[in-house]
N, C-alpha and C positions, 0 to 999 in steps of 0.2 A: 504494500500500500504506500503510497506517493505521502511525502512527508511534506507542509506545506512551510515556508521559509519567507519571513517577513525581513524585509532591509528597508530601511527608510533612508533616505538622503538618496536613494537609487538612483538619480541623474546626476548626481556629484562625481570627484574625483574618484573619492574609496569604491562610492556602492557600483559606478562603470566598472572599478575590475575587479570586485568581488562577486557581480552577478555570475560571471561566466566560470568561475573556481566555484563557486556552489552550485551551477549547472551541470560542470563536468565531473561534478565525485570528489573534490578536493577537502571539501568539509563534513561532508556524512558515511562519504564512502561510498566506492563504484556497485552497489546493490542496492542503494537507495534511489527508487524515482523520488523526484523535487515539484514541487507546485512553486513560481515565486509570488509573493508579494508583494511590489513594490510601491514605496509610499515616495510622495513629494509634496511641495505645498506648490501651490495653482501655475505660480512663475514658471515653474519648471517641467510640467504635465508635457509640454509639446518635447522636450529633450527627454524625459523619462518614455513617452511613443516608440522615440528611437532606440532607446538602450531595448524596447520590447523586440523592435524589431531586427536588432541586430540578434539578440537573441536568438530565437524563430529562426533566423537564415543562417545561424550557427548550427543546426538541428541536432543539438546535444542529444544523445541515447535518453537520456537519464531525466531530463527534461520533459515533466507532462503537461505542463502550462504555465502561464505568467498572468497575472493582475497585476494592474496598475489601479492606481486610485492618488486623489488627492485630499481623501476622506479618511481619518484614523479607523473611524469604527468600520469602516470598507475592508481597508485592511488589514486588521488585525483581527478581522472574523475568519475562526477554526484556524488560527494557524501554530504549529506545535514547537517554533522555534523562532527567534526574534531577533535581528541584529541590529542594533539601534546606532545607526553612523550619522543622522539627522540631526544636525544645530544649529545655534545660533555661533557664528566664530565672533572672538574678540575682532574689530577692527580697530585703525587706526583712531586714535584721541579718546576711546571708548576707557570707559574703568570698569574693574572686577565683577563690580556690583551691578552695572549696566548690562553686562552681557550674563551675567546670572539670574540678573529678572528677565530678560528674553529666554533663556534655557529651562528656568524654572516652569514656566509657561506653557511650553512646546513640551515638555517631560511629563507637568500633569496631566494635559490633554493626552497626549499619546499612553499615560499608563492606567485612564480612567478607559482606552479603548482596549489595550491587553485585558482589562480587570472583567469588561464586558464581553468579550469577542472570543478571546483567546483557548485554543484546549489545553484542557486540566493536564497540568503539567509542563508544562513550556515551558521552557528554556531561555532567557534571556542572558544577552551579552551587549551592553552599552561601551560604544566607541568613542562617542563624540566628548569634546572634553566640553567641562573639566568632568571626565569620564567617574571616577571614584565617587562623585560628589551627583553626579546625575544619575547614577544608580541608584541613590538613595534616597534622592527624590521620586525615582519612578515606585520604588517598594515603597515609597510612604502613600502615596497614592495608588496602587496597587494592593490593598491589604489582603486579598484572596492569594496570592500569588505565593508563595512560601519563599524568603528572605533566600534558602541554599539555593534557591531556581535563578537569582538575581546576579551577577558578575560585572565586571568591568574589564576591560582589556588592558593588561599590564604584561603581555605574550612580546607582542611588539617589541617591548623595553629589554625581556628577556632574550627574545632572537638576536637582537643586537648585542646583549654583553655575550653570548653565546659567539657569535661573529667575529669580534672583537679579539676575543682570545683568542680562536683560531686563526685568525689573519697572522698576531701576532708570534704565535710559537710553528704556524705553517703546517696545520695540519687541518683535516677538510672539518667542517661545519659540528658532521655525524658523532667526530674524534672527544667533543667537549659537553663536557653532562653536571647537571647540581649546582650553576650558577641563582644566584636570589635576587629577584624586585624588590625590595621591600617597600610598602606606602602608599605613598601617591602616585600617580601618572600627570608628571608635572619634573620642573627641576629639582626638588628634594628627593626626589625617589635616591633607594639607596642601594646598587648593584653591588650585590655582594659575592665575591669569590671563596671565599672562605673555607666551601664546604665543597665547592664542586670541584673538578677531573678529569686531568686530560688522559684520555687511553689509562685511567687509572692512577694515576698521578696524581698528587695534588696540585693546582693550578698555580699557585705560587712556590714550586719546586721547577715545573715545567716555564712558566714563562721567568722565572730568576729574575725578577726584577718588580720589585715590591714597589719601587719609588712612583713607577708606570702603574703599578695596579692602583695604589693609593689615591693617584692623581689621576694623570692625564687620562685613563680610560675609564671612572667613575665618571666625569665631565662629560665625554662625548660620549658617552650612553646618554647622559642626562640633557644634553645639548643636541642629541642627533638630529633629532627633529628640525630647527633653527638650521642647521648646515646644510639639509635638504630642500630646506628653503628659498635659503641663500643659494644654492647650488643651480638648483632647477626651476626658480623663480615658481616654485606649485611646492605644496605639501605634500607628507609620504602618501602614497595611494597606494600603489604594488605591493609594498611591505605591511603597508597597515591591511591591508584584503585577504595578502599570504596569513599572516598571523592572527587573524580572525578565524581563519577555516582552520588554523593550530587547534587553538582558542576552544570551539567546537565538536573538533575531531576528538581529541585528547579527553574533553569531558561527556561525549558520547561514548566513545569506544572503550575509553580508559588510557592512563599512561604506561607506557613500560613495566613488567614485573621485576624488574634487574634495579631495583630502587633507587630509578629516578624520576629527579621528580619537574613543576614548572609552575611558571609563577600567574596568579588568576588575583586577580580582585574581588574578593570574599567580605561578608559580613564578619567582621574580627567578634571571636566569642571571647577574648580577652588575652587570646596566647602571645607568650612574647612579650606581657605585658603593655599590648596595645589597647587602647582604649577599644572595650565593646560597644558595637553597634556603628562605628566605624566599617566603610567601605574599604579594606587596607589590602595591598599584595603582600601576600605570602605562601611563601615554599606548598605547592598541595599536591597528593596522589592524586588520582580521580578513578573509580569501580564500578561498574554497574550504572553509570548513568550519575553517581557523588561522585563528589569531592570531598579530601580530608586533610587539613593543616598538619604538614611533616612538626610531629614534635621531637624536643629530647636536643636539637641544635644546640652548641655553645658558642653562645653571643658575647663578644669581646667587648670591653667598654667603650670604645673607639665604634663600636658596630651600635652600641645601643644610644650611644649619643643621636648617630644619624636617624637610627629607627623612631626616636623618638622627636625628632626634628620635624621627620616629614607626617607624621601624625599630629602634630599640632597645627602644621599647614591645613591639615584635613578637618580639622579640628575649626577652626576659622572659616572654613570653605565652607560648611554646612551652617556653621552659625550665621553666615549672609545670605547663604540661604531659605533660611528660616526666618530671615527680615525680609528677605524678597518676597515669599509666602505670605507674609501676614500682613504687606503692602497692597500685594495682587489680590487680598480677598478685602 
């Protein structure tokens, strides 16, 4: 039976090249048929046509149909999986708070239509930033939904310190395992190596140079974004698409039994000593369709400074949120 798969922002950068890696098996897997759902707001209805129609003339196997709509409760009716890449972006002269009450907005609309529309059990993964913080908004208005079905993409952050490492000690992608997001998806996040392994190595044995770990390549994990920007005058699309259908796959199918693990944006139930009820990344298995926070890690003080840095960023994030909330009613 065809699984039906909601993207919003679908005629954007991300959702153009995530449609067709969720068409072709990249996110559920080459025995899943797909139904899309694709959502937009009205502006963009004639470019989202197109993404339909390119679709269609791609005549993916796996692919039993497409909706479009510029209607939430259109589409987010029976759909058993959600990718939420739709926002408001900061622009230029704009502040925090300005682009959080248009997010806030477009979050509780869209999770007042998962809350009425959507099959029991769905799946949700929120892209758009500030992702950690729009998750939590969509679960506060969502209360039917259950808080472990709610996630945020901190995959992204993780492919790249995964990258990263491998660039630098030269060996392929596959070779480096048990790097950590921790936090936010934002620049505090805090890439941790700590734990993870090259071919079984530990990562600071293999890459011999602490000064580079400490530094320069916490920064451009946390900066990467910005260089992409600057780089190719557009934001990530192909990485942020790939690492969604990670994102997804990983917590459909499960992750690896060889114990490793990868980084999701979860409801923190306190581990770590993060604040509960926080949207935070951290280290998770995923079984059966859960996800589980790796415990039992030892966190260096140097590690738990930063963990707790970017938790109080998150920490702020929600509290202007909750002023943006009680502005807009």
């Amino acid at each position: 039976m065809a699984k039906r798969v909601l993207i919003t922002g679908a005629a954007g950068q991300i959702g153009y090249a995530l449609c067709p890696m969720v068409a072709a098996g990249r996110m559920l897997g080459p025995d899943t048929p797909v139904i899309l759902h694709l959502l937009d707001i009205p502006p963009a209805a004639t470019a989202m046509e197109g993404v339909k129609m390119e679709l269609l003339d791609s005549a993916f196997p796996l692919l039993q149909g497409v909706v479009t709509s510029t209607d939430p409760e259109e589409a987010c009716k029976g759909v058993d999986f959600a990718v939420m890449v739709g926002g408001f972006p900061r622009k230029a002269g704009m502040e925090r708070k300005d682009v959080m009450a248009k997010n806030v907005t477009i979050y509780a609309s869209q999770a007042a239509a998962l809350e009425k529309g959507a099959n029991k059990g769905v799946k949700v993964l929120v892209v758009a930033n500030p992702a950690n913080t729009n998750a939590l908004i969509l679960k506060e208005h969502a209360p039917s939904i259950p808080p472990a079905d709610i996630t945020c993409m901190t995959r992204l952050d993780h492919n790249r310190a995964l990258a990263q490492v491998a660039e630098r000690v030269g060996v392929p992608v596959t070779h480096v395992k048990n790097v950590i997001i921790w936090g936010n998806h934002s620049s505090t996040q805090y890439p941790d190596v700590n734990h993870g392994t090259v071919v079984d190595k530990p990562i600071r044995d293999a890459v011999s140079d602490d000064a580079w770990l400490d530094g320069e390549f916490i920064s451009t994990v946390q900066q990467r974004g910005a260089a992409i920007i600057k780089a190719r005058g557009l934001s990530s699309a192909m990485s942020a698409a790939s690492s969604a259908c990670d994102h997804m796959r990983d917590w459909v199918h499960g992750t690896p039994a060889d114990g490793s693990w990868v980084s999701m944006g979860v409801v923190s139930d306190g581990s770590y000593g993060q604040p509960a009820g926080l949207c935070y990344s951290f280290p998770v298995t995923c079984k059966d369709g859960k996800w589980s926070i790796v415990q039992g890690l030892k966190i260096d003080d140097a590690s738990a400074a930063k963990m707790k840095a970017t938790a109080e960023e998150l920490q702020e994030e929600l509290a202007l949120a909750h002023e943006c909330i009680t502005a807009a009613n």
